[in-house]
C-alpha positions as CSV (number, residue, x, y, z in Angstrom):
1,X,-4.1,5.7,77.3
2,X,-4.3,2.3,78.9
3,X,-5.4,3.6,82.2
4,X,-8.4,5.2,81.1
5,X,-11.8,4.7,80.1
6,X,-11.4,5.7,76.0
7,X,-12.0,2.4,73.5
8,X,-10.8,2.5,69.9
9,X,-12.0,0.3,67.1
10,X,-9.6,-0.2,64.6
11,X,-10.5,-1.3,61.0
12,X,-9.9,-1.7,57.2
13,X,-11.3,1.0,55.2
14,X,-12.8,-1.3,53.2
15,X,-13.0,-5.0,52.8
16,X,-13.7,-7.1,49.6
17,X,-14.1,-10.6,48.8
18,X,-15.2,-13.3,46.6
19,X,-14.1,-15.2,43.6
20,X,-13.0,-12.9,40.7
21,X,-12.2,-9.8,43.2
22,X,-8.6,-9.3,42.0
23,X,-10.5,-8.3,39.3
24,X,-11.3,-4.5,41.1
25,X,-8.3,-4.2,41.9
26,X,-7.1,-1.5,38.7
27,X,-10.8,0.4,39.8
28,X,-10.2,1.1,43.1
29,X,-6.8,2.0,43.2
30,X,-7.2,4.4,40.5
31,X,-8.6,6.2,42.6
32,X,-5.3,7.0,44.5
33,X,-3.8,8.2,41.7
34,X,-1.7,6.7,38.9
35,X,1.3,5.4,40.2
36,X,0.4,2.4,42.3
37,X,3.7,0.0,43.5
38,X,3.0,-3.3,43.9
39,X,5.0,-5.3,46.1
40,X,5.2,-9.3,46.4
41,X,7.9,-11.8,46.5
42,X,9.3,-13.9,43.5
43,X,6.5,-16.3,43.0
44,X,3.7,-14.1,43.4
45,X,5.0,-11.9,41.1
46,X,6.0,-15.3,38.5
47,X,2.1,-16.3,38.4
48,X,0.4,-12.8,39.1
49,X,2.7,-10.0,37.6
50,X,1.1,-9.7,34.2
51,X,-2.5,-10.0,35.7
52,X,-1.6,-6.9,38.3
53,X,0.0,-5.1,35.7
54,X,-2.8,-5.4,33.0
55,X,-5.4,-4.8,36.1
56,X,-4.1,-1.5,36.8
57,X,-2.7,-0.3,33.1
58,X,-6.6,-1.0,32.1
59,X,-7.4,1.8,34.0
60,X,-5.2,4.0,32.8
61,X,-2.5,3.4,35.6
62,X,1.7,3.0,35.2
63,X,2.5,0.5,38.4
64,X,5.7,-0.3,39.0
65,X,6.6,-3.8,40.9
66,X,9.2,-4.7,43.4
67,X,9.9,-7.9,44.5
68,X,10.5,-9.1,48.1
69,X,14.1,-11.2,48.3
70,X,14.3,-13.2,51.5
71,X,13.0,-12.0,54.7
72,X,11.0,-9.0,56.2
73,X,13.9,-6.5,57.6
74,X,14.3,-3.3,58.5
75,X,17.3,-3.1,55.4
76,X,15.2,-5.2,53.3
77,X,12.6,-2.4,53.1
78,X,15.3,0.3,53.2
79,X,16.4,-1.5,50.1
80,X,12.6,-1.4,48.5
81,X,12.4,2.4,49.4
82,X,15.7,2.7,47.5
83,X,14.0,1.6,44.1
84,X,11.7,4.0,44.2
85,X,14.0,6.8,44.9
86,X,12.6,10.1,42.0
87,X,9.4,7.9,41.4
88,X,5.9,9.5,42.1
89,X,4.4,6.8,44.1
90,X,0.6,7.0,44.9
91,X,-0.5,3.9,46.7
92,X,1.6,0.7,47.7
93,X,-0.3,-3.1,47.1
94,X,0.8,-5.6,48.8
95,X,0.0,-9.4,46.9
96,X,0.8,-12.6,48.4
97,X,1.4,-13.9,52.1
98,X,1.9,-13.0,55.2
99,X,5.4,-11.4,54.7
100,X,4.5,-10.0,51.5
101,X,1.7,-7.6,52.7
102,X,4.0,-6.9,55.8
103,X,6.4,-5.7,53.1
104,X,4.0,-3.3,51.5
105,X,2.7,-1.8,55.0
106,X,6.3,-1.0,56.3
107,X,7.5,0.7,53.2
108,X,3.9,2.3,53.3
109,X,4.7,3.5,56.7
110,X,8.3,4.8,55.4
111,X,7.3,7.2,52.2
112,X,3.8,8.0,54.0
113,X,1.7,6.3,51.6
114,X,-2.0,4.3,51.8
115,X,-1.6,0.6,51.7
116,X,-3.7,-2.2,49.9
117,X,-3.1,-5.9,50.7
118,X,-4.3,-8.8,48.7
119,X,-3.7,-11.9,49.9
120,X,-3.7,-14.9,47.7
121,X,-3.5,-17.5,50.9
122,X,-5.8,-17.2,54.0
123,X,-2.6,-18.5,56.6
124,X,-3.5,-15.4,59.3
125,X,-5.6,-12.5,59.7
126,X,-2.2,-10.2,58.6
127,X,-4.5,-8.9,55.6
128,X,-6.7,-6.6,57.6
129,X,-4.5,-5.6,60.5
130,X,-2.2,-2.4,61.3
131,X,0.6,-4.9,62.6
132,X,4.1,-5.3,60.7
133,X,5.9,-8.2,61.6
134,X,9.8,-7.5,61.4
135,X,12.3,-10.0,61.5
136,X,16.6,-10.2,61.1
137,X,17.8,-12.4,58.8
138,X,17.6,-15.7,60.7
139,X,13.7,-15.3,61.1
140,X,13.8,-14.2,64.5
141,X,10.9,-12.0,65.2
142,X,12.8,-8.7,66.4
143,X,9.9,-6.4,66.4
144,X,6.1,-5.8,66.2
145,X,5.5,-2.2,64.2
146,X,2.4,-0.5,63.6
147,X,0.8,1.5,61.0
148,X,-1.5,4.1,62.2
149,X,-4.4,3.3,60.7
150,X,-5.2,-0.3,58.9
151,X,-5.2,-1.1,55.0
152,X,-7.0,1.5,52.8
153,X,-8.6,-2.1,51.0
154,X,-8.5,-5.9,51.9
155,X,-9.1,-7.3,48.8
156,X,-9.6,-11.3,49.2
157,X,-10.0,-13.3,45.9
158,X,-11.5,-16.5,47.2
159,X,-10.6,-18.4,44.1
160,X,-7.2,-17.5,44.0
161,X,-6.5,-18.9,47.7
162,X,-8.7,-21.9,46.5
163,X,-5.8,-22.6,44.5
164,X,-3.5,-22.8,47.4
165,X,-2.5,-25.4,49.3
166,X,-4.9,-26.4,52.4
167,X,-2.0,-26.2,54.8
168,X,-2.5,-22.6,54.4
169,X,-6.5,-22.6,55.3
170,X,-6.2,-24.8,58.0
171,X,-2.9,-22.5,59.3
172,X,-5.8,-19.6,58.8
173,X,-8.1,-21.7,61.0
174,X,-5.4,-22.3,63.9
175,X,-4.7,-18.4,64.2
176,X,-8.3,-17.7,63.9
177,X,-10.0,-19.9,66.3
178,X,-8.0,-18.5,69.4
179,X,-9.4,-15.1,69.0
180,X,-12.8,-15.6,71.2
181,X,-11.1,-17.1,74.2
182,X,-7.9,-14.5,73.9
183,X,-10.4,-11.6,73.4
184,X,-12.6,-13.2,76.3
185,X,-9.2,-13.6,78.8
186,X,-8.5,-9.9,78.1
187,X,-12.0,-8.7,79.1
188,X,-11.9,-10.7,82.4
189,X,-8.6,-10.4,83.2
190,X,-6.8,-6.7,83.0
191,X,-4.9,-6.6,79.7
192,X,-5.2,-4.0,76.6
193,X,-5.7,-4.7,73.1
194,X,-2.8,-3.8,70.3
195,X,-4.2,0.3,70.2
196,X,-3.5,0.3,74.3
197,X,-7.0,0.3,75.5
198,X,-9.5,-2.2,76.9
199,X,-11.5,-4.4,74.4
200,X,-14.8,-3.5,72.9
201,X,-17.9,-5.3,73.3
202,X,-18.2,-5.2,69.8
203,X,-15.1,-7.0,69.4
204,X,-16.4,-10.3,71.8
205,X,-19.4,-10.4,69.2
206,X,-17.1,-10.5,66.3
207,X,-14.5,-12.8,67.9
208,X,-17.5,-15.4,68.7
209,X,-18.8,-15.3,65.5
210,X,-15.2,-16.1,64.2
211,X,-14.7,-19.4,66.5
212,X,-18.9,-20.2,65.3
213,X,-18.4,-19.9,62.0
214,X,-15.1,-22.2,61.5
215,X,-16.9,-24.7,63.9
216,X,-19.8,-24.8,61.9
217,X,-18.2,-24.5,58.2
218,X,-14.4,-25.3,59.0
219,X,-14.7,-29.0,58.0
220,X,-16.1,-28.5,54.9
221,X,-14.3,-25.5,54.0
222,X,-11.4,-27.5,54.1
223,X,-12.6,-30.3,52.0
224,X,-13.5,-27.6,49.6
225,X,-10.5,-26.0,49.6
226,X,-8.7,-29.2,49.3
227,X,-11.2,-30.2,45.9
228,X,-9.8,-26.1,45.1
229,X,-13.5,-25.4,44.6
230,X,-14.9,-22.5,45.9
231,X,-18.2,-23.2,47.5
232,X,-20.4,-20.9,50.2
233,X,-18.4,-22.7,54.0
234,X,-15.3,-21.6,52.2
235,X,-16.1,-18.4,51.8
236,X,-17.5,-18.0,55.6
237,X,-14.3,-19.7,56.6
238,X,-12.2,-17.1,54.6
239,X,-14.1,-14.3,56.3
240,X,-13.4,-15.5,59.6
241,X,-9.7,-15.9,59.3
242,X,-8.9,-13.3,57.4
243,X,-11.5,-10.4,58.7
244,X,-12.9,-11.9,62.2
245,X,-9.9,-12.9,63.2
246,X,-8.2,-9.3,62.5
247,X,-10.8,-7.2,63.6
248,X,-11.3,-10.0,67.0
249,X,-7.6,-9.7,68.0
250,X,-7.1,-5.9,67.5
251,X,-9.9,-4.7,69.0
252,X,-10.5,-7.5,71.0
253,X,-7.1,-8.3,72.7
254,X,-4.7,-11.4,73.0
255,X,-4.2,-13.6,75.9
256,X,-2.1,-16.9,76.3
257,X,-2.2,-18.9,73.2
258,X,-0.4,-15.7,71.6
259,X,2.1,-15.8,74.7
260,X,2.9,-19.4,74.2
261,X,4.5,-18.6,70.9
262,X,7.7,-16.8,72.4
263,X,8.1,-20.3,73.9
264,X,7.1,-22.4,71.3
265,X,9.4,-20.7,68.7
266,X,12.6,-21.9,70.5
267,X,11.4,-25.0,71.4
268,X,13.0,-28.0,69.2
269,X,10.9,-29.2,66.6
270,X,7.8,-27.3,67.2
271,X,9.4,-24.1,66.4
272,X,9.4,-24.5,62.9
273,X,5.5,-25.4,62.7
274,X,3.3,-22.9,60.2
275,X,2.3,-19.9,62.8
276,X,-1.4,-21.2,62.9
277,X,-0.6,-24.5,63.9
278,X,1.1,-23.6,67.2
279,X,-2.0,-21.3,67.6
280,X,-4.0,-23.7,67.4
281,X,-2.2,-26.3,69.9
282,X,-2.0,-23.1,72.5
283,X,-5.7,-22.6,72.6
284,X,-5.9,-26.1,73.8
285,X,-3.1,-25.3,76.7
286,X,-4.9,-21.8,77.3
287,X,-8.2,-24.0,78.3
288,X,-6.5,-26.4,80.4
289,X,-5.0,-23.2,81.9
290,X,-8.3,-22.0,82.6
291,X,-9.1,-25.3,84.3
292,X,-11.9,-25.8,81.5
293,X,-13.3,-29.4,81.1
294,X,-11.9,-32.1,80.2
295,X,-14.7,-33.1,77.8
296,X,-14.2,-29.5,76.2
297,X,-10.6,-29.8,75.5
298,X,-11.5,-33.4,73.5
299,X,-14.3,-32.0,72.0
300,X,-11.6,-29.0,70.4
301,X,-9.2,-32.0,69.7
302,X,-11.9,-34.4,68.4
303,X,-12.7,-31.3,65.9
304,X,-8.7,-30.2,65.2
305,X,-8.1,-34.2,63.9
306,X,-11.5,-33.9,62.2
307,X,-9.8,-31.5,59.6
308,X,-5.9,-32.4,60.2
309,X,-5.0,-29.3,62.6
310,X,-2.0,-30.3,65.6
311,X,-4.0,-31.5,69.3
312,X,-0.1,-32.5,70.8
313,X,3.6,-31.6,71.1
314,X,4.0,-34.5,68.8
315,X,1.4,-33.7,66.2
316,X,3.3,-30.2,66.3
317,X,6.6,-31.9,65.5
318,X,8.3,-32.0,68.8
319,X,8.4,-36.4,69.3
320,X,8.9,-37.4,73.1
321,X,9.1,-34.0,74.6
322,X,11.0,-34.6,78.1
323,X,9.4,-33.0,81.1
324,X,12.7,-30.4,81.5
325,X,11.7,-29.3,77.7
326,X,7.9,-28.0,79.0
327,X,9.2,-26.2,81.7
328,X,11.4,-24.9,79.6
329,X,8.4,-23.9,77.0
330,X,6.4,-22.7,79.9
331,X,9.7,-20.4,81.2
332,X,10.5,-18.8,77.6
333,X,6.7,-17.6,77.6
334,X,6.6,-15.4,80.9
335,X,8.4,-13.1,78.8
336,X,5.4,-12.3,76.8
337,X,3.3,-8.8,76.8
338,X,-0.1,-10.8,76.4
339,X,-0.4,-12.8,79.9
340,X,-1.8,-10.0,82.3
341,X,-4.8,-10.9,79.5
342,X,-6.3,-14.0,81.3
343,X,-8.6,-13.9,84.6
344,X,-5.7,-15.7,86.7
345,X,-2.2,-15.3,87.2
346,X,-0.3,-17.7,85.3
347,X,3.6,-18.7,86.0
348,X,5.9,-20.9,84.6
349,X,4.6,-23.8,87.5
350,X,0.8,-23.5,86.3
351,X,1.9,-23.0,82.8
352,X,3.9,-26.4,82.1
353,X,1.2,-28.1,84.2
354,X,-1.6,-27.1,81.7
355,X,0.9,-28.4,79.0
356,X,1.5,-31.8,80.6
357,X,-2.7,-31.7,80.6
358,X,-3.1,-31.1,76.8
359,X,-0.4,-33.9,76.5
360,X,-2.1,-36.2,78.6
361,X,-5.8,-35.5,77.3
362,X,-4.1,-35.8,73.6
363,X,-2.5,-39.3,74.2
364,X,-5.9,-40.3,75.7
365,X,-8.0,-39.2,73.0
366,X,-6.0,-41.0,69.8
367,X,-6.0,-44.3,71.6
């Protein structure tokens, strides 16, 4: 399909948010009939079990909950399937993080069921997209699957992720700021999006509107969300990472700050930085790579230390990386399915040179 001229838009069914939205939950998944599964790891299920179960037993519902031990594996969800082995099963809800909701969509995908996430953080996008991410048991990313269609209901309850710690926002903020420059590499350059095809026009509108919203709100949706109020910039900052930022990226396309990630992930230190912080240092080394401005790549540094977001190796966690370690960095990403998305070639030489750039620029700027 990649060849040819056909576009796909990819979406939630629906999408709801705003304080008090876990609320709905029991009313719309009625509607799928009355044995709903709800799947989220130990603490999600400590502090929201009851709540879930009364949501949906209000409406006349019988939901049965599994918990998610450990990581997101292929035997992990084998083992979730095997719980529900004679059990009607009419809908599957995922609650919690990232690796919770990826629970629900993969064992979703394995007894052919509709899917409902409801995230209680705002880290990524994960929430509205039809990406699982599947790991062994040592975290190592083994696999990207896919559902064929996105969630049945996003349902974001903005005072429950006001509750949560800001790391998580501003992780939300570092995955979602990337998507108007990654969508805009894999217009100009010759990439697909995740569904195989080109990107949509529609998509560049909704990835700008992502990076123009958390520019314009992010600073004080992070103060909000650090005073775990819920005010209106933290609700536009929530949309744009969970829903921009999913609809940008899937329909939109990735380009090199998602690449740099197979490098950053084995890299010492940096590797075991929150998802959204290495995002949001490999935007910076996506613009150098692009040969933008210097006075750009400050200002985006200028505005990442404004709300406490990584601009350097070292604000990552990798202290005094050596020169051999960035070519290495630069190396471990050619490997990656995203860089034909970018209006250049890029190599490992032009790769660890924009790297020494952001480095350089980043030193410069904190003095």
């Amino acid at each position: 399909m990649a060849g040819s001229a056909l576009r796909i838009f990819g979406s939630p069914r629906r999408y709801l948010q705003g304080p008090g939205a876990l609320d709905e939950l029991g009313v719309n998944a009625r509607r799928y009939g009355p044995d709903p599964v709800l799947v989220g790891d130990a603490h999600v299920m400590t502090m929201l079990g009851d709540r879930l179960r009364s949501l949906c037993e209000a409406e006349g519902l019988a939901p049965v909950c599994l918990t998610l031990d450990g990581e997101i594996t292929r035997q992990a969800i084998a083992g979730l399937e095997k719980q529900l082995v004679g059990r009607d099963v009419s809908l599957v809800i995922g609650v919690g993080g990232g690796k919770s909701l990826d629970a629900a969509k993969a064992l979703a995908v394995l007894i052919g069921k509709p899917v409902f996430t409801v995230p209680t953080i705002a880290s990524n996008d994960s929430p509205t997209s039809a990406a699982i991410a599947m790991y062994d048991d040592n975290h190592v990313m083994i696999a990207v699957d896919r559902m064929e269609a996105n969630p049945d209901l996003v349902l974001v309850d903005t005072a429950l992720i006001a509750q949560a710690p800001v790391t998580f926002l501003l992780a939300g903020i570092g995955d979602a700021i990337s998507k108007k420059f990654e969508a805009d590499g894999c217009l100009a350059g010759t990439g697909v999006t995740p569904f195989g095809t080109r990107p949509l026009l529609t998509a560049i509108a909704i990835a700008d509107c992502c990076y123009r919203t958390i520019r314009q709100h992010g600073a004080a949706a992070v103060t909000a969300c650090r005073r775990k109020e819920v005010t209106p910039e933290l609700e536009a900052v929530i949309e744009a990472a969970v829903l921009m930022s999913g609809l940008g990226f899937e329909n939109g396309g990735l380009s090199l700050a998602h690449s740099l990630t197979r490098g950053i992930v084995k890299t010492r230190d940096a590797m075991n930085a929150i998802h959204g912080y290495q995002i949001a240092w490999a935007l910076l080394v996506q613009w150098a790579a692009e040969e933008r401005a210097d006075e750009d790549l400050l200002d985006l540094m200028a505005f990442y230390r404004e709300i406490g977001l990584p601009a350097s190796l070292p604000e990552l966690g990798m202290r005094n990386p050596t020169g051999r370690e960035i070519d290495q960095m630069a190396e471990w990403t050619m490997v990656a399915p995203h860089l034909a998305n970018l209006d250049r070639p890029v190599d490992p030489v032009m790769l660890a040179a924009a790297i020494r750039r952001v480095e350089t620029l980043a030193g410069e700027e904190a003095q």
